[in-house]
VOGU-3710 file (C-alpha; in Angstrom, 3 decimals, decimal comma):
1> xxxxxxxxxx> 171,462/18,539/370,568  173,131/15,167/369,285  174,233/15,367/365,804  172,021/12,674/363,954  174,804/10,697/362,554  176,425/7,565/364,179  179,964/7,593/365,149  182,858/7,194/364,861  182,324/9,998/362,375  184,302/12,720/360,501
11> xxxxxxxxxx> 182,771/16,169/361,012  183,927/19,373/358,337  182,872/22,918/359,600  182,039/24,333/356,043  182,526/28,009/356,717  185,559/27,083/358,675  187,214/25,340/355,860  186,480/28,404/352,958  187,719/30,929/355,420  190,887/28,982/355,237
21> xxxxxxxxxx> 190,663/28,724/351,522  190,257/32,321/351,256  192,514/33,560/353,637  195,480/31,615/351,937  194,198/33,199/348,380  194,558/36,372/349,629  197,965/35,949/351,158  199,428/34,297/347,911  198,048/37,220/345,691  199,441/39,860/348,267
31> xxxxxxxxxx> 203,088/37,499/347,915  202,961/37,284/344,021  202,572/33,592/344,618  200,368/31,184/342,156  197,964/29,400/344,679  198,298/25,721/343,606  196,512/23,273/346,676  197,601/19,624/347,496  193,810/17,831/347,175  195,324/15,020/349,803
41> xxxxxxxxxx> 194,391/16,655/352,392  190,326/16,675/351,916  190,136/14,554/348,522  186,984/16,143/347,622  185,922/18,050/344,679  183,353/19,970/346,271  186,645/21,709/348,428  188,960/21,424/344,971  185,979/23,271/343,450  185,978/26,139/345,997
51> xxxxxxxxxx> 190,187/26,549/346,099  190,297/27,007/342,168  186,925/29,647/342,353  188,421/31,590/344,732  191,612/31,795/343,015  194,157/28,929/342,798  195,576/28,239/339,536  194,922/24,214/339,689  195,514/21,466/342,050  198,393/19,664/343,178
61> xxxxxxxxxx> 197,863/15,831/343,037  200,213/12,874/344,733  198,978/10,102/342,798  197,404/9,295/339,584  193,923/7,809/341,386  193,611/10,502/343,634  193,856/12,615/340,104  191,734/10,687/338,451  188,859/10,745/340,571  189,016/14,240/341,214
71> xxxxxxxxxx> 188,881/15,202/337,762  186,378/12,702/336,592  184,059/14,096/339,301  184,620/18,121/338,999  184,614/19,725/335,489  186,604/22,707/336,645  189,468/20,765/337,190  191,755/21,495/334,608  195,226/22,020/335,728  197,389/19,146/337,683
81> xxxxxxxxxx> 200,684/18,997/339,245  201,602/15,269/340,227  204,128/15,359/342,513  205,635/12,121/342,191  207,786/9,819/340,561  205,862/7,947/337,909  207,186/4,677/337,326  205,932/1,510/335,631  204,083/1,048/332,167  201,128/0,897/334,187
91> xxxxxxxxxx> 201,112/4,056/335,240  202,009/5,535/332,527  199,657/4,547/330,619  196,940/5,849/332,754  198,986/9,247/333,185  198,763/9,185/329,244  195,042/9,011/329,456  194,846/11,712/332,055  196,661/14,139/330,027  194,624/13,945/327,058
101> xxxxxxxxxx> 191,883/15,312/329,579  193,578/17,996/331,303  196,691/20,426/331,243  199,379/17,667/333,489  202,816/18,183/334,998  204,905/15,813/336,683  208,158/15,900/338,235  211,139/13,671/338,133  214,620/13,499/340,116  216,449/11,172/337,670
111> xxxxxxxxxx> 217,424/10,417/334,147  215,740/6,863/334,551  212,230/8,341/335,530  212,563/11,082/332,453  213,391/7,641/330,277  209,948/6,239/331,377  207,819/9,466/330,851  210,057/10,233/327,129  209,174/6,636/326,038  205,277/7,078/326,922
121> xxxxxxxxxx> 205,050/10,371/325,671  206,849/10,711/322,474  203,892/9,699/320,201  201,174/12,194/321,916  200,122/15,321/320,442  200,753/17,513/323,829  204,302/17,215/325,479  204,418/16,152/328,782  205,231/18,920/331,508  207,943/17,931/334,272
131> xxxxxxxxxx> 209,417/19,615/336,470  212,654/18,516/338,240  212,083/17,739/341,704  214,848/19,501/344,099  216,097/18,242/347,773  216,650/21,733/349,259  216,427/19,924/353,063  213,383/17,438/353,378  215,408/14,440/352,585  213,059/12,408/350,942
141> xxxxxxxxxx> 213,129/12,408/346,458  215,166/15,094/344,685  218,037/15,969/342,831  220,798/16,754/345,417  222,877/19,802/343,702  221,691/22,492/341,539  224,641/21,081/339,148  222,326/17,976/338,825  219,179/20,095/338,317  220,706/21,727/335,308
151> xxxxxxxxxx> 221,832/18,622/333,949  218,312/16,980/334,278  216,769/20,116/333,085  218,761/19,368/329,983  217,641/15,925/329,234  214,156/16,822/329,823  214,461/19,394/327,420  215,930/17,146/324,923  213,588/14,363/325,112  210,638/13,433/322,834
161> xxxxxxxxxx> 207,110/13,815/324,127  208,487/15,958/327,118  208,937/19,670/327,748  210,734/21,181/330,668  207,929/23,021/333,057  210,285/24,090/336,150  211,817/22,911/339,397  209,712/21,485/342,497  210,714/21,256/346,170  209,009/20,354/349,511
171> xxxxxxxxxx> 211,522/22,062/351,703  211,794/21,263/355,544  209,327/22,787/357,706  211,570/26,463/358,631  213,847/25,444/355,531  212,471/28,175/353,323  215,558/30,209/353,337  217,949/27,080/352,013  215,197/26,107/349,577  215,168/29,374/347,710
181> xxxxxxxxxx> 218,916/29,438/348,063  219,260/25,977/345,901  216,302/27,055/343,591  217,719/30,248/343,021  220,916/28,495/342,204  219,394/26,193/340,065  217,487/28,450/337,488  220,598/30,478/337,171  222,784/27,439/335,992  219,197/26,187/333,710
191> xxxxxxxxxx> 219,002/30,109/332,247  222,617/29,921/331,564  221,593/26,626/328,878  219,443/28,959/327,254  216,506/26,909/329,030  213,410/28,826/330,405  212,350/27,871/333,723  208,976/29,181/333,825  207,939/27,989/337,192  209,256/27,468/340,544
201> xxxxxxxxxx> 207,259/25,863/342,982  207,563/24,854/346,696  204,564/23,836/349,881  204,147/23,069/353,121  201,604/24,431/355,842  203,870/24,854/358,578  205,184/27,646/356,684  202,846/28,492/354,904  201,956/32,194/356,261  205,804/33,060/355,760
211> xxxxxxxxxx> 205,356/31,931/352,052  206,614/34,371/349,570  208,314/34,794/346,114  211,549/36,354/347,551  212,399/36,818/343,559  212,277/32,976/342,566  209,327/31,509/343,589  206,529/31,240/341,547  203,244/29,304/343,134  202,820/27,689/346,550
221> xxxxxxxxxx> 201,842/24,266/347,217  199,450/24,085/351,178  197,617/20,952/351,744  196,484/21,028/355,096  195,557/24,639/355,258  192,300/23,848/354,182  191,255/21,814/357,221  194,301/22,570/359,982  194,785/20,211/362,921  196,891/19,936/366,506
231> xxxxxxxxxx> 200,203/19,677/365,033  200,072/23,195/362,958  198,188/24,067/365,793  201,497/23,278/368,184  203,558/24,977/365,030  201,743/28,696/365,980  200,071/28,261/362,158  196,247/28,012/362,656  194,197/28,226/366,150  191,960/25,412/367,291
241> xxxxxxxxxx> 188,868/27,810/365,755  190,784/27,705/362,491  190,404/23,527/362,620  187,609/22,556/360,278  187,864/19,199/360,473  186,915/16,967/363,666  186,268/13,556/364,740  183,119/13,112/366,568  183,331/10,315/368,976  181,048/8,505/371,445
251> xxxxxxxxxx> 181,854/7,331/375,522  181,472/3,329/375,328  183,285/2,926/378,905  183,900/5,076/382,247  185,768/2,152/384,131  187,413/4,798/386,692  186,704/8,490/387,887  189,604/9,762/385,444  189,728/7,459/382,726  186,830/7,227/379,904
261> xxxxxxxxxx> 186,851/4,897/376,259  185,634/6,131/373,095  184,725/4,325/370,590  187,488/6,206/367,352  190,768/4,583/367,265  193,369/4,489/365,259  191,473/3,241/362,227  190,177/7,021/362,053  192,361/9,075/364,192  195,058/7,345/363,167
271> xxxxxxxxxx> 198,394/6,730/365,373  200,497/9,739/363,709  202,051/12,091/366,675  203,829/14,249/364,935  205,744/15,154/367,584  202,955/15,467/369,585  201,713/13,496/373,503  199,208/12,202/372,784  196,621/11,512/369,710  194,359/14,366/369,592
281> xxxxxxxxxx> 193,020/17,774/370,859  189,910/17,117/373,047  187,625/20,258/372,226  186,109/22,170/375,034  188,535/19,811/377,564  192,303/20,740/378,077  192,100/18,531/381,069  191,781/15,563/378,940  194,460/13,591/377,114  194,056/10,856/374,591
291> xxxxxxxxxx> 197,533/8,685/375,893  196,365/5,577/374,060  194,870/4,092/371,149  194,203/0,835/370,148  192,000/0,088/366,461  188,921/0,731/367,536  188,984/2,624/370,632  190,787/5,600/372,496  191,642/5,562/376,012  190,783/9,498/377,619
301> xxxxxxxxxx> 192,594/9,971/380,759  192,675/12,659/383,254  194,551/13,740/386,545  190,600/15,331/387,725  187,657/14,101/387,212  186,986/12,436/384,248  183,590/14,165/383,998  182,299/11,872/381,047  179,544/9,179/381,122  178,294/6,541/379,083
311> xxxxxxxxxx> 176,826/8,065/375,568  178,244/11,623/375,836  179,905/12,622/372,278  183,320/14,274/372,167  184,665/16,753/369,578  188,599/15,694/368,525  190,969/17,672/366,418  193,322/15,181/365,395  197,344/15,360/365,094  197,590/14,619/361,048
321> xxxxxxxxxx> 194,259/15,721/359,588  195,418/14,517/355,956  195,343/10,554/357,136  192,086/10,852/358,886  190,452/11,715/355,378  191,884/8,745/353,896  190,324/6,692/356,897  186,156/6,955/356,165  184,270/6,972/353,177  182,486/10,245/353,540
331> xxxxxxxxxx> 182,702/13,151/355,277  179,541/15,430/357,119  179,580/18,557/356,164  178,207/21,339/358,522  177,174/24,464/355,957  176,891/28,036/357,740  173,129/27,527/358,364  173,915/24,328/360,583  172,040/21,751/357,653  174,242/18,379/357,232
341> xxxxxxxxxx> 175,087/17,030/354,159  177,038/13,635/353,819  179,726/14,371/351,029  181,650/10,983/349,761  185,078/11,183/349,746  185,974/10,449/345,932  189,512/10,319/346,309  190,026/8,222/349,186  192,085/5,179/348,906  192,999/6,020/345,270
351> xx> 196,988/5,295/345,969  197,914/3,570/342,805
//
C-alpha cells in the first residue's frame, strides 16, 4: 500500500527513533555519563520531549533560533547548552532573553567572545554559564593548549555577569583518547587556580557507543543517534534497521533498462557524501546506486536491471541525516500502530 502523502517526502519510523533514544540512555547511565542530545539533528520537540523523559539532563543547541523555538514550543525544556560562539549585540540580546527563561550555557574559545557575553550579562540577576570550548583534534573553534584553557577559565571566572560552567570539545571521530588527554590536562591546570570545573563535556555519534567517563568526562553530547543514516552506517555505529529516518521518493523517468529518475534531489537529500559513493542507501535494493543528483531529481543507476517503472516509490536512507531535516517543513511520523501524523519541524531554518 502507497503511503498517502506526496513526495518528495521525509518519513520518521517512531519506534525506530525511541529505541535509539533509549538505547543511548541506557549506555550513558551504565558509563556515568550525563545524556545531553544535540536537537540539530531532528529539530523537533516532540523527539527533545522523549530524550529528556527518558533520561537526558537537557539539550544541546547550535544556535540561538533553533533554541528558541524549541523551548517556546516544549515546556520541559529547561536546560541548554549552546555550543557556539555568540557574537554580535544582536545576539546577545536575544541570548539574554533566553536565559531569563531557562537554565543556559554557552561556550567560548577567546577572551574577545567572553568580552561580549561579560558586557551583556553583567546587569542580569543569573550569571551566565560558559564553558571553554577545547580543540582536542577536530580543527574547527577551540582553545589550542590546556595552558590557554586555564587562562580563559580565569577570565571567565573573573568577569561580571559570567560564571565558569566547564570545558567543551567535539573531538575527531576515533579522537577520544587525545580528547580526554587535553581535558584531563586542562582541569588539572583550572583545579590548580582554585577554580571548580564542574563539567566536562564532549559528542559525536561515530563514537558514540565507545563513549565513557574514563575519570574526566562528565555528559555526552550524540546528535544523530536519534535518527542514524549511511555514513554511521559505513562507520559500524547503527544498522540500516537502526535508521529512523528516510526519504520517500517517487520514479518520474525509466529512460534505459538500468537507469531510473526520482523525483528527491539535492534540495532534500542533500549533496553531502561524507566519504561516501554515492548519495544514499536505496532500501530493499543493494543493486542500486544513486551516482547523481541534480536539485530536484536523482539519477538511480544499475549494472542489472533497473527493475523500476514509472510511479513506483523508493525508500532512501540518506548520507547526512542532520541536513535533510533542515530541508522540509515537516516531517511524517510513522507511530508503532502504523497511523501517520505530519509533525512540523519547529526548528528548521532557525540559523541566526
Amino acid at each position: 500500500m502507497t503511503d498517502p502523502f506526496d513526495t518528495p517526502a521525509v518519513l520518521v519510523d517512531l519506534a525506530v527513533a525511541e529505541n535509539n533514544i533509549r538505547r543511548f540512555q541506557a549506555h550513558a547511565a551504565a558509563e556515568g555519563l550525563a545524556a545531553r542530545p544535540h536537537v540539530k539533528t531532528h529539530k523537533l520537540p516532540q523527539l527533545a520531549r522523549a530524550q529528556i523523559e527518558a533520561g537526558a539532563v537537557g539539550i544541546t543547541c547550535q544556535k540561538i533560533g533553533e533554541a528558541e523555538a524549541l523551548v517556546a514550543a516544549e515546556p520541559v525544556i529547561a536546560d541548554v547548552l549552546l555550543t557556539y560562539n555568540i557574537v554580535g549585540a544582536a545576539k546577545l540580546e536575544r541570548l539574554k532573553a533566553l536565559a531569563r527563561r531557562v537554565r543556559l550555557s554557552v561556550v567560548a574559545d577567546s577572551a574577545a567572545v567572553v568580552k561580549g557575553l561579560s558586557r551583556a550579562f553583567a546587569g542580569e540577576e543569573r550569571a551566565l554559564g560558559v564553558l571553554v570550548e577545547c580543540d582536542t583534534g577536530g580543527q574547527r573553534c577551540g582553545v589550542q593548549t590546556p595552558e590557554a584553557a586555564r587562562d580563559l577559565a580565569q577570565a571567565i571566572a573573573a568577569a561580571p555577569g559570567l560564571a565558569f560552567r566547564g570545558l567543551m570539545t567535539y573531538p575527531a571521530a576515533g579522537g577520544a583518547g587525545a580528547a580526554a588527554e587535553f581535558l584531563r590536562a586542562a582541569k588539572a591546570l583550572i583545579e590548580a587556580e582554585g577554580i571548580a570545573v564542574p563539567v566536562v563535556t564532549s559528542g559525536g555519534t561515530p563514537d558514540i557507543w565507545r563513549s565513557a567517563a574514563d575519570g574526566i568526562l562528565t555528559e555526552y553530547r550524540p546528535g544523530t543517534y536519534v535518527y542514524n543514516d549511511r555514513s554511521l552506517i559505513a562507520r559500524g555505529v547503527a544498522t540500516e534497521a537502526d535508521c529512523a529516518l528516510s526519504v520517500i521518493a517517487t520514479v518520474v523517468s525509466v529512460p534505459t533498462p538500468h537507469r531510473a529518475l526520482i523525483d528527491a534531489g539535492s534540495k532534500v537529500l542533500t549533496s553531502d557524501l561524507l566519504g561516501l559513493s554515492g548519495y544514499g542507501l536505496v532500501r530493499g535494493r543493494p543493486d542500486i546506486a544513486i551516482d547523481q543528483l541534480s536539485e530536484e531529481h536523482g539519477r538511480l543507476v544499475s549494472e542489472g536491471p533497473i527493475r523500476l517503472e514509472v510511479g513506483d516509490r523508493v525508500s532512501i536512507v540518506p548520507n547526512h541525516v542532520c541536513v535533510v531535516t533542515n530541508m522540509v517543513d515537516a516531517v511524517h511520523v510513522r507511530r508503532a500502530d502504523g497511523s501517520l501524523e505530519l509533525w512540523p519541524v519547529v526548528a528548521r531554518g532557525k540559523v541566526l
